[in-house]
N, C-alpha and C positions, 0 to 999 in steps of 0.2 A: 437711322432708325433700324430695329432689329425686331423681327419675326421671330418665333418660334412655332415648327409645326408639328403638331403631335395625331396619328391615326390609329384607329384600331387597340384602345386603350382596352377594353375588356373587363371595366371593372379591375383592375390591377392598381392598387395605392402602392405598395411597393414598386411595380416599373413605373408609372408615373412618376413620384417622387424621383425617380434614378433621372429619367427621361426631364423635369424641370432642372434639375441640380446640373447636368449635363449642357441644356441648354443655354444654362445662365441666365444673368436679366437681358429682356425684353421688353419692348412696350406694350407688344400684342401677342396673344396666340391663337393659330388657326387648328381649330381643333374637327376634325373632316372624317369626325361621326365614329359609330359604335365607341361608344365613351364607356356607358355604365355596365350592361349587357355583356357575357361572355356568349350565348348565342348559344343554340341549341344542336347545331353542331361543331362546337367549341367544346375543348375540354377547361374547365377552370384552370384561368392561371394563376402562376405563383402570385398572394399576396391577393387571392379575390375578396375584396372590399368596398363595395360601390358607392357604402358610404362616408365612407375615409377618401375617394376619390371628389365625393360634391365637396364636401369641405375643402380639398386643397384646390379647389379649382374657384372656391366662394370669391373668394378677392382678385382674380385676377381678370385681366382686359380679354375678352376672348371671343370670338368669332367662331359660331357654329353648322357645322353640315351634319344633316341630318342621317345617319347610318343603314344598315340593315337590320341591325340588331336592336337599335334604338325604338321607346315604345314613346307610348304619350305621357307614361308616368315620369320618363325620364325628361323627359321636355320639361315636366312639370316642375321636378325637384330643380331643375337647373336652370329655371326660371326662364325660358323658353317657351314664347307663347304657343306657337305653332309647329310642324314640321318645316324644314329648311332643306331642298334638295340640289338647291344652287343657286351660287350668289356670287357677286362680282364687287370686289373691293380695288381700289388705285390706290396706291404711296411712288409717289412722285412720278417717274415714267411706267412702273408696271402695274398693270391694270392684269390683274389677275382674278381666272374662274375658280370656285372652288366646287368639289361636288364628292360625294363619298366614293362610286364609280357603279354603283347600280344598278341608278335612274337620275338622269341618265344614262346610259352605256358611253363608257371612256369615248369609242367612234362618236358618237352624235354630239357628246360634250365636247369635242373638239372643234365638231362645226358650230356648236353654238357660240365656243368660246371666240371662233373664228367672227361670227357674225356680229358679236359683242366687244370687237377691236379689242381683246385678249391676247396679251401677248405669253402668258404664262399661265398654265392650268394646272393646278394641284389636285389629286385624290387619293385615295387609299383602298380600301375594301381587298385588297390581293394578299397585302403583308406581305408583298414583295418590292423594296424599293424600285426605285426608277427614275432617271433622266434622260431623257431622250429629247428631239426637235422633230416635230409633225406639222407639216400645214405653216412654219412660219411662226410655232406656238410651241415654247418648251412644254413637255409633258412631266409634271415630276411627282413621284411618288416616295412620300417618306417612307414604308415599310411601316410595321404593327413596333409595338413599343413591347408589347407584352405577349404577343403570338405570334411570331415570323416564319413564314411558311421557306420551302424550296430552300433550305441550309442559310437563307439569309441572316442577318443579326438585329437583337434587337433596337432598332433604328430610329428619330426623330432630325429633324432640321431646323437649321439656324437658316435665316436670309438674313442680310446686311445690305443695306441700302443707303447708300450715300456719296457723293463727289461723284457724280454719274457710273457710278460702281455697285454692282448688283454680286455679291457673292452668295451662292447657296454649297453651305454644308452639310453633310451626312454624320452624322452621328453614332457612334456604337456605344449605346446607354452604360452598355457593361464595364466596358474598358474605359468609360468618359476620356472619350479621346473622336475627333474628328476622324475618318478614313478615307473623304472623300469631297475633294473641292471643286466646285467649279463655276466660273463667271459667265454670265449672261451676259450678251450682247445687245443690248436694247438698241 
């Protein structure tokens, strides 16, 4: 099975499109909010289209956290009954949180994620990637697809899951090329 995780899209169909084409197929994508919205203190990014972004997202399998930027009109077009501010999905042994990093704050998501036999918590909200191990709980952070803060690049992940082998990849949409691998020890 393969994931694709995409944060902090911004209303960008242009990185979007870069950021699926990069990913390649998948069965699912975790998409961990500020989708349509470039935010009010965001500058527009290259290729701002939020409508070109629901369409290319129309057909696909995807799994939603609900942002900072994100309203209820976006809920609405993306067919999205309610707000989502964390939720817990399993594929085979990993039993992963997801959450934008807002609300809750990355710390308290980790005790939840903790509490909730979580081995793996995803978010985004920084646009700055990240892997790290806290608590027993990988922490990882795709980075923004189309706003990457602190010189990062702009970023999305592949997981691969399968033969009790869990790789997660880092992506640099621009260059579509991996930068950055590494295997989880479940």
């Amino acid at each position: 099975m393969k994931l694709g995780v995409i944060s902090d899209v911004h209303g960008s169909s242009e990185y979007l499109v870069k950021a699926l084409k990069s990913i390649g197929i998948v069965d699912r994508y975790l998409l961990l909010g500020d989708v349509l919205y470039h935010g009010a203190r965001n500058d527009l990014p290259e290729g701002y289209n939020p409508k070109k972004v629901i369409a290319l997202l129309k057909d696909k399998q995807f799994s939603f956290i609900t942002g900072n930027c994100d309203s209820q009109i976006d809920h609405h077009v993306l067919n999205i009954p309610e707000p989502i501010y964390y939720k817990t999905e399993s594929y085979n042994d990993i039993n992963i949180f997801m959450t934008h990093g807002w609300t809750p704050k990355i710390q308290e998501a980790i005790e939840m994620a903790k509490e909730l036999k979580c081995n793996v918590l995803l978010y985004g909200h920084t646009h700055i990637p990240e892997f790290t191990k806290n608590n027993g709980i990988y922490v990882i952070n795709p980075g923004s697809i189309s706003l990457p803060k602190e010189d990062s690049k702009h970023t999305a992940i592949r997981i691969e899951i399968g033969n009790n082998k869990y790789i997660v990849e880092f992506i640099d949409i621009i260059k579509d090329e991996v930068y950055k691998r590494e295997e989880l020890e479940i």
